[in-house]
C-alpha positions in Angstrom: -32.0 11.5 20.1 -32.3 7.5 19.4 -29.2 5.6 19.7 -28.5 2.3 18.2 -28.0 -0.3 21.1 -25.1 -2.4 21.0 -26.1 -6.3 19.9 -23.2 -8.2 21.6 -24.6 -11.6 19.4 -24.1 -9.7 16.4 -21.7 -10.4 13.8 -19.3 -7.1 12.9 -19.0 -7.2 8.9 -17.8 -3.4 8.6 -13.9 -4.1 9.4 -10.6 -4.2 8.2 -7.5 -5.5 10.5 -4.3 -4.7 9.8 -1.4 -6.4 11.2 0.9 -5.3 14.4 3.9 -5.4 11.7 2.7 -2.1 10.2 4.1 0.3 12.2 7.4 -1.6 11.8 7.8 -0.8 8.3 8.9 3.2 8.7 5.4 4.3 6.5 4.9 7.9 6.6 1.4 9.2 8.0 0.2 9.6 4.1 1.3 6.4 3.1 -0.6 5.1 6.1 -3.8 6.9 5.4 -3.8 5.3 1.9 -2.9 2.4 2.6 -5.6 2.3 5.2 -8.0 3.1 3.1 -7.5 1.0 0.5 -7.5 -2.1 2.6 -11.0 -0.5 3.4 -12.3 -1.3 -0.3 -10.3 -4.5 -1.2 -12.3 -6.9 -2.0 -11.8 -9.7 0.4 -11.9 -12.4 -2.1 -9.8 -10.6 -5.2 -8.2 -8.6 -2.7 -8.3 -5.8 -5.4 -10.2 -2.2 -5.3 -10.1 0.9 -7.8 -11.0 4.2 -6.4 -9.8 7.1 -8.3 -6.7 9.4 -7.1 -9.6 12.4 -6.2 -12.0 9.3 -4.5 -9.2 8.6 -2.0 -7.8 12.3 -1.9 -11.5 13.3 -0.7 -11.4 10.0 1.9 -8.1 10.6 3.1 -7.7 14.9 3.0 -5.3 14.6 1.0 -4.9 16.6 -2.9 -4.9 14.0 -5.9 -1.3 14.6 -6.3 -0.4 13.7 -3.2 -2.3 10.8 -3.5 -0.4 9.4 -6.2 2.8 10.5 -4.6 1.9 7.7 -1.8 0.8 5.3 -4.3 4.3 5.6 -5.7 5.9 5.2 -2.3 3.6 1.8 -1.1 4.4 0.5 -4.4 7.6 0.8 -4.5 8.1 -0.6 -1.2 5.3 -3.6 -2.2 2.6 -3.3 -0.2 0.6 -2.2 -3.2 0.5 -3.4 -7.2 -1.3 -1.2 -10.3 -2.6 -1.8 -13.2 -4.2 0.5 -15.7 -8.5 -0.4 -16.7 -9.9 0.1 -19.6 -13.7 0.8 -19.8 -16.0 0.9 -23.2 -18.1 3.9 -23.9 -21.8 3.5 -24.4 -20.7 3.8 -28.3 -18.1 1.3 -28.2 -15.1 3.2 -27.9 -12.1 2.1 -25.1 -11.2 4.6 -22.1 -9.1 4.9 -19.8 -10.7 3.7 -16.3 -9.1 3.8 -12.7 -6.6 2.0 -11.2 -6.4 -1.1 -10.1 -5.2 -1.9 -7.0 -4.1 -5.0 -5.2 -3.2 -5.4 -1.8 -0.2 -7.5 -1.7 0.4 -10.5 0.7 1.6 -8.9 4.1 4.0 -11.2 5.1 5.6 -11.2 2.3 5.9 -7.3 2.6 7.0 -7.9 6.3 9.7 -11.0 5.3 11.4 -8.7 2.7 11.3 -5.8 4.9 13.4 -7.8 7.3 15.9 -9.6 4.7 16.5 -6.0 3.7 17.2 -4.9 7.2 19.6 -7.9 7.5 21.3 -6.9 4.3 21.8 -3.3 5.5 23.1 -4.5 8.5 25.1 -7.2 7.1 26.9 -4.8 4.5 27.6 -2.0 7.6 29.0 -4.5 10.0 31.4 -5.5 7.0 32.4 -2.1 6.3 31.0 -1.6 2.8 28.8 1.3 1.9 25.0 1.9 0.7 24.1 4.1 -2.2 20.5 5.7 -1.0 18.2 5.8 -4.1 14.9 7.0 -4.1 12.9 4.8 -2.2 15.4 1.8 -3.0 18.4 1.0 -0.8 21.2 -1.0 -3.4 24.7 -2.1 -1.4 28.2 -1.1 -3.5 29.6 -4.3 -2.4 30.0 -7.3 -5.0 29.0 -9.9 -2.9 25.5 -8.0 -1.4 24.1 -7.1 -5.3 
């Protein structure tokens, strides 16, 4: 068996990083997994990829419906934004294509994240109450809309 020796002057080019802050954010393992994976085929410049829902389903072991059930959740909580492609037929005629995906600005994620957190905690410590909707905290109180 030949193995490929290590080249310690060698530049690595097949990487993605993602920050510490991550795990911070409460993602479930599937949200993770996507999210991982896109960041894998974002463009570095456009910072914008579009696999199909059965493309990262097959990456990820995860069924297509699934898939888009984690899609929902990152983009709702703004890690992610989509866009619906259109693609021309050899004979001219539009189609739908994939997805697109961009890959938001983390620490924009991270800094509402945290003003959320301080509105939560802000709006318990004054005694009023959060209504829990899907994915989507909103505070009851007046001043904290």
């Amino acid at each position: 068996m030949r193995f490929h020796r290590w080249n310690s002057e060698q530049k690595l080019s097949h990487f993605f990083s993602l920050p510490n802050e991550i795990f911070l954010l409460g993602l479930a393992h599937g949200e993770l997994a996507v999210y991982c994976y896109l960041k894998y085929l974002e463009n570095r410049k456009t910072h914008q990829c579009w696999p199909s829902y059965r493309t990262i389903g097959t990456a990820v072991g995860m069924s297509e419906n699934t898939v888009r059930k984690y899609v929902a959740m990152l983009e709702a909580r703004g890690l992610i934004t989509t866009a619906y492609t259109t693609i021309r037929a050899t004979d001219g005629r539009p189609m739908n294509g994939h997805l697109m995906y961009t890959i938001c600005p983390f620490h924009e994620v991270v800094d509402t994240h945290y003003r959320t957190q301080m509105e939560i905690w802000n709006c318990r410590t004054s005694g009023c109450t959060w209504r829990s909707w899907p994915l989507r905290r909103r505070c009851l109180h007046s001043d904290h809309v």
